[in-house]
N, C-alpha and C positions, 0 to 999 in steps of 0.2 A: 577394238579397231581404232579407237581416235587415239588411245595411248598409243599404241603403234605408230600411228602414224606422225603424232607429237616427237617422239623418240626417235622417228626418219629425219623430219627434218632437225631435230636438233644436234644431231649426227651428219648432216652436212654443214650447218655449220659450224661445229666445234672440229672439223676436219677440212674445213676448207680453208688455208692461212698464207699470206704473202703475195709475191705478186701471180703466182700461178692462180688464186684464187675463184673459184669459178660464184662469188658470191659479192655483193658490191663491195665499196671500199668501206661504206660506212656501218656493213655489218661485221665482227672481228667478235664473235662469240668463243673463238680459240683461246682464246683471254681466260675465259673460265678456267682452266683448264692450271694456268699459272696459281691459283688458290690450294689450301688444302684443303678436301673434302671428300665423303662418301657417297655416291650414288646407291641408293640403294629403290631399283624398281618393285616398287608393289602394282599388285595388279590393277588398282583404280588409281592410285596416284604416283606421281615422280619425285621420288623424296631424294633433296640434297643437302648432307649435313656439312657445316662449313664453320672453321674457326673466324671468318669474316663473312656472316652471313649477308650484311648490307651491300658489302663489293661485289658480291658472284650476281645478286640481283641486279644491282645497276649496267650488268654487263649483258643478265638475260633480257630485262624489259628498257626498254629507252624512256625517257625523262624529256623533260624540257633544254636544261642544262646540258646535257652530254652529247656530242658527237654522234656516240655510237646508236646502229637502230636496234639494237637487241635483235632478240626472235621476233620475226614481224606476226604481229597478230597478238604476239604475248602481255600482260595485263595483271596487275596488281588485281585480286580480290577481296582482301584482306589484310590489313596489318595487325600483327600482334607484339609481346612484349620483346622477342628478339628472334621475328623469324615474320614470312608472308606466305600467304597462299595465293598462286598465280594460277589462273589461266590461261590458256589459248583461244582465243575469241572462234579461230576459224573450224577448229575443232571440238571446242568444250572441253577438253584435256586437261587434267589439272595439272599443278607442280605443287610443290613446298619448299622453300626453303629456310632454314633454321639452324639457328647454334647449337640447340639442344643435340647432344652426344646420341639419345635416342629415335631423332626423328622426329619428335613433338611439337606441337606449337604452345609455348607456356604465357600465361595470362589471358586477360578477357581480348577478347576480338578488339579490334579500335577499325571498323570501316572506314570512319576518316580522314585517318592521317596513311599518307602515301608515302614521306620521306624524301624531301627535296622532287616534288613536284613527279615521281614514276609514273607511268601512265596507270589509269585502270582503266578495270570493264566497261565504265559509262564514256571510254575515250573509244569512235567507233576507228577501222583501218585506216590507216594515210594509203591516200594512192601510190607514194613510194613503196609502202608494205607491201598493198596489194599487186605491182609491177613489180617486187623482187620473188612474190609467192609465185605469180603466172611463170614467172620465167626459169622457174627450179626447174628439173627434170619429171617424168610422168616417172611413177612409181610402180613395179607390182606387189601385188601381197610379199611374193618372196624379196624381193629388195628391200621391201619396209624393215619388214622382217630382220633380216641381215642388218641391214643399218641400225637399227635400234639397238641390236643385239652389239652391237660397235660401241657404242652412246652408253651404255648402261654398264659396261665393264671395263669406264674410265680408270677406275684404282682395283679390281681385281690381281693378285697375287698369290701365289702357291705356298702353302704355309707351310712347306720344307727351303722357300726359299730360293730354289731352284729358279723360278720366272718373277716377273713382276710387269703388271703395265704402268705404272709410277708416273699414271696422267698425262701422259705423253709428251711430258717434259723433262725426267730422271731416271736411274737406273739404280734400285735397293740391292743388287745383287753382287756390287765390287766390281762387277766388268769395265771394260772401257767405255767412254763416251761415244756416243754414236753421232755427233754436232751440237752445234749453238742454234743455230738459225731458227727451228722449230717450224720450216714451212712445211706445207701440207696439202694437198690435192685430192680430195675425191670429188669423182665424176661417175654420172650411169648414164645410161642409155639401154633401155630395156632391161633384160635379163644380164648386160654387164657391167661391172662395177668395176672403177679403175682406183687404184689407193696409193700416192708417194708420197714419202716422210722422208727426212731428211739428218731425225735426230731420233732418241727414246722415242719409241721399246722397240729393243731387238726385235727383226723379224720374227725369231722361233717364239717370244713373248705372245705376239698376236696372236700365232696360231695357237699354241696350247690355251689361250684362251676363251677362244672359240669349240675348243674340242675337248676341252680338258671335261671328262665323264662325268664330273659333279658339278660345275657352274658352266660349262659348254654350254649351247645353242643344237639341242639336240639333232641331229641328225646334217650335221654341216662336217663335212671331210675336208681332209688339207690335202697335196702334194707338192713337191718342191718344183721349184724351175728354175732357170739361168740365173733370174733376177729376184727371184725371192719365192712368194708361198701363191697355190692358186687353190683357194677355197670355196664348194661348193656348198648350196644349201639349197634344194627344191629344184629350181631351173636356172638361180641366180646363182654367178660366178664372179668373186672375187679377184681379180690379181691384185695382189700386194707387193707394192712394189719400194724395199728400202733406200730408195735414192731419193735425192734432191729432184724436183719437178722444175723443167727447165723450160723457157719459153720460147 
């Protein structure tokens, strides 16, 4: 449950980008997103391997120094030799991330050291955090659900080649570009979910990767529409929609 719901919200904001944005200005976690790395979700923790593992952190938890507020609630645990263990204060949820190629964290723990001032555990909410958490969206199981399932199949790709999600900022597969801009809108409101992109991954990308039989979100159907893909899962409804979000 708290992974899930850790993975909801970090699936709005890695999907929420520009000025359509339904998330402040000083949160820009779509950022992440410009790095190379793997998600890979395990069931107790959120592991992300990253050839710049220091940049995707500074982007997930907020510091002193930086602008941006990361994931509000999010929290250094642990530093190690090239990688940290974060939590989520408001959920207990863990993360990881690390350079190691396998998901590891290598060398002895260092609690002390945070790296140009990140926040940790013993840093308790800022009322800003806590007045951008109140003001997300109510969530149900199946939106989490859905959302997470969004979140966690950032770099997923078909290993004929065929699709790719390429972070949602490239396209591995020789097609044309789908824009520069890279904005981004999702929105819920109950059981519906609203999704515009403007650049990478092809609409049909999304959807086979939600459905696709072996890494899919079991039990989530697609059909096409005018404007792109409308995918269901439990009682929540997707439209996906490939255009620019316009204000």
């Amino acid at each position: 449950m708290s992974q899930r719901r850790l993975r909801a919200l970090l699936a709005l904001g890695l999907f929420n980008h520009g000025p359509g944005s339904l998330w402040p200005r000083r949160v820009s976690l779509a950022d992440v997103t410009r790095y190379t790395l793997v998600v890979s979700p395990r069931y107790d923790d959120l592991v992300i391997t990253a050839r710049a593992p220091y940049n995707v952190t500074c982007w997930l938890v907020g510091h002193d120094d930086f602008s941006e507020m990361g994931l509000p609630g999010l929290r250094v645990e642990c530093s190690y030799e090239d990688g940290w263990r974060l939590r989520h204060t408001p959920t207990g949820a863990t993360m990881t991330v690390t350079g190691d190629r396998h998901g590891r964290l290598q060398g002895p723990p260092d609690p002390g050291s945070n790296y140009s001032r990140l926040l940790t555990t013993d840093a308790p909410i800022t009322d800003e955090e806590q007045i951008t958490l109140n003001a997300l969206p109510q969530l149900t199981a199946d939106s989490e659900t859905l959302l997470a399932a969004l979140a966690v199949r950032l770099c997923t790709h078909a290993p004929d080649g065929s699709w790719d999600i390429g972070m949602w900022f490239y396209d591995l597969t020789d097609r044309p570009d789908r824009g520069a801009a890279h904005h981004r809108r999702l929105s819920v409101e109950g059981d519906q979910c609203t999704l515009h992109w403007d650049s990478d991954p092809h609409p049909e990308d999304l959807r086979a990767a939600l459905t696709d039989p072996v890494i899919g979100l079991c039990g989530t159907t697609a059909r096409p529409t005018s404007d792109g893909w409308l995918l269901r899962y439990g009682r929540v409804r997707l439209m996906a929609h490939p255009v620019a979000w316009r204000l």
